[in-house]
C-alpha positions in Angstrom: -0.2 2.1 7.5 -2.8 4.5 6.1 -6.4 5.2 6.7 -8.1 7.3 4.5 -6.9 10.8 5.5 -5.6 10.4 8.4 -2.0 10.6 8.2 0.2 7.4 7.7 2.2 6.0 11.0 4.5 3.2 11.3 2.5 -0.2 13.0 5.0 -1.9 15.0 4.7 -5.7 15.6 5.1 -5.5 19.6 1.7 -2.5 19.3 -0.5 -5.0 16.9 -2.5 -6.3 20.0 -2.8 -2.6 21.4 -3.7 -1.0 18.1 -6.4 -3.5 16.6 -9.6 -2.1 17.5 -8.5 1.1 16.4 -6.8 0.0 13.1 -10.2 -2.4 12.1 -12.3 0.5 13.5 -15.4 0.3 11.5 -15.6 -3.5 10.9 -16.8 -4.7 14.3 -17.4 -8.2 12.8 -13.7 -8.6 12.5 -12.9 -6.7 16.0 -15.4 -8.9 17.8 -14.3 -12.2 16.2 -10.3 -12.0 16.6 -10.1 -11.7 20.6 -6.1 -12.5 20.5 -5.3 -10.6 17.7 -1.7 -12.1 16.0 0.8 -10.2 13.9 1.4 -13.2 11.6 -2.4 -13.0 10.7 -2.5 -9.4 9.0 -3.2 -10.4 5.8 -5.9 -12.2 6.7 -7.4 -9.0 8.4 -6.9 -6.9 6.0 -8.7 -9.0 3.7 -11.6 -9.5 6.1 -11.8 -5.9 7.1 -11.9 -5.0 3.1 -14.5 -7.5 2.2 -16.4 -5.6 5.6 -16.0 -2.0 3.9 -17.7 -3.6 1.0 -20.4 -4.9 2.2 -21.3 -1.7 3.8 
């Protein structure tokens, strides 16, 4: 995964948990909603977190 300029690093199914707030960083809508975070639901995050970015 990717964000913006930072450089890309490899997300790692057994680290989603640990790494969501700072992957969604800057959508707290989506942070604050998804207290168990789950691997299989990714592309719904993503999609949540872009619609987020878009609004802003």
């Amino acid at each position: 995964m990717a964000k913006k300029n930072a450089p890309a690093f490899l997300l790692k199914k057994k680290e989603y948990k640990k790494e969501f707030p700072t992957l969604w960083e800057g959508c707290d809508q989506l942070i604050s909603s998804t207290p168990e975070p789950k691997w299989t639901d990714l592309t719904k995050h993503a999609i949540t977190f872009s619609e987020c970015a878009e609004s802003k």
